[in-house]
C-alpha positions in Angstrom: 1.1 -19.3 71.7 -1.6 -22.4 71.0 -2.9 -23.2 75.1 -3.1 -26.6 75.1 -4.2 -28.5 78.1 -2.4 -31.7 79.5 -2.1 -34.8 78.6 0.5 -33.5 76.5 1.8 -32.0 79.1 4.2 -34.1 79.9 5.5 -34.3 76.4 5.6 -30.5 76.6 7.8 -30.5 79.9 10.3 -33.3 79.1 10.8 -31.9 75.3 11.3 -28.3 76.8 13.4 -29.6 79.6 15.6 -31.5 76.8 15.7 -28.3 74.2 16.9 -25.9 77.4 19.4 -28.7 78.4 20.5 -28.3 74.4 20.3 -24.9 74.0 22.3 -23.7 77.2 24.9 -26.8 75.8 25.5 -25.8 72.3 27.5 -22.7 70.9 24.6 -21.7 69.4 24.1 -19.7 72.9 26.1 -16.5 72.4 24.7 -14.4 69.4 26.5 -13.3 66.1 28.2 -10.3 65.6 25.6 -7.9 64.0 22.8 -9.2 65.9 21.0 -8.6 68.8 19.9 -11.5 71.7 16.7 -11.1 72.8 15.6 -12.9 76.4 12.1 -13.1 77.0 10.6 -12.6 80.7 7.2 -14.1 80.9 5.2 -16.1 83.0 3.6 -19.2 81.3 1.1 -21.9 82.8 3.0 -24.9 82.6 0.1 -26.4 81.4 -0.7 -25.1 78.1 1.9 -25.0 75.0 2.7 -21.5 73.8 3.4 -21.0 69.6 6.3 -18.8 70.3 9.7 -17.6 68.8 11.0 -17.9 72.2 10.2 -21.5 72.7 13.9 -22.9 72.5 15.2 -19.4 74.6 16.8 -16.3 73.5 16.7 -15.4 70.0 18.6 -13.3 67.9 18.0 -10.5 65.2 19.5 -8.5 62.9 20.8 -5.2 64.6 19.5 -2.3 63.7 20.9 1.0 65.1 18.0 3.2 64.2 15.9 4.0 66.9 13.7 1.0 68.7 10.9 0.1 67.0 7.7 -2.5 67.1 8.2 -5.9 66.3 5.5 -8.3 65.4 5.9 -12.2 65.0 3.0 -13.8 63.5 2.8 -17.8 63.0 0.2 -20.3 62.2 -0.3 -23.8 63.2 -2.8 -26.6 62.8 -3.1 -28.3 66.1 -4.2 -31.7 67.3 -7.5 -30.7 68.3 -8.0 -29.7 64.8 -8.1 -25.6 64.5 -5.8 -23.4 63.0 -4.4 -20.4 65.4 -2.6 -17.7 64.8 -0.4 -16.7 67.8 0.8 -12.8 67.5 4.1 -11.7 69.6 4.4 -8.3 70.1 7.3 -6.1 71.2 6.7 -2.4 71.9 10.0 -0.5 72.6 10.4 0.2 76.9 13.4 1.6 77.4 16.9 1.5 75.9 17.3 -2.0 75.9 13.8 -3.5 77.0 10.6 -4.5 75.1 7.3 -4.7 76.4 6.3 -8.2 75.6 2.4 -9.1 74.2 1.2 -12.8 73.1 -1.7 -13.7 71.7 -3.8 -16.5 70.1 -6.7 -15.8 67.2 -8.9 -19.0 66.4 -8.7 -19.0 62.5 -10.9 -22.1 62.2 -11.9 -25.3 63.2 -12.7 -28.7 61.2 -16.0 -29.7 61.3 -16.5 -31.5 65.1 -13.3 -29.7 66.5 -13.2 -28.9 70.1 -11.1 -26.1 70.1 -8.4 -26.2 73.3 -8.5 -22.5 73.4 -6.5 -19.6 73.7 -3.8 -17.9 76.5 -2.3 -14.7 76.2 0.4 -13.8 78.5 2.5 -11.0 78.8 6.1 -10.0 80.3 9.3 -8.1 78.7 12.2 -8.9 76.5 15.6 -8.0 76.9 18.0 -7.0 74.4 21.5 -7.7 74.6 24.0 -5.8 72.8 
């Protein structure tokens, strides 16, 4: 999602280290009935923050027992270096229980002055578990 370079990368590693520690810990792990998990396979440049669904792990949605379809995620943040982005997640059906995984970043704008970090797309595939 938003690339941003270090020196928040620390931050980033120790408050993503922290939520996975959480995550894997909590009940919150195994999915409701009704839903599907979805597990995200991507590589990421540990040096850059990504805006994404995925950023506390797997996530879960609704089931849906018509045939696969594409999802979209679209979110919006104001970042330190002053610019909006919009980061876009896409998920194209690839196979019966695999997504073709798409991110990308959009500069909206930039206050006046801004130096805008930039952007990093990335790409991968999601796994959905019944």
């Amino acid at each position: 999602m938003l690339a941003v370079e270090a020196p928040w990368k620390l931050v980033a590693i120790a408050g993503t280290g922290l939520a996975l520690a959480a995550f894997a810990a909590s009940p919150h792990h195994r999915h409701a009935r009704g839903t599907h998990r979805l597990t995200l396979h991507a590589p990421s440049n540990p040096h850059h923050y990504y805006l994404t669904r995925f950023v506390d792990g797997d996530i879960s949605i609704a089931r849906d027992d018509a045939r696969p379809k594409q999802i979209v995620f679209r979110d919006t943040i104001h970042w330190i270096d002053h610019c909006d982005y919009l980061a876009t997640e896409t998920l194209e059906p690839d196979g019966a229980n695999r997504y073709a995984y798409y991110y990308d970043e959009t500069i909206l704008s930039c206050d006046p002055g801004a130096s805008p970090y930039g952007v990093t797309p990335r790409s991968g595939y999601v796994v959905v578990d019944e």
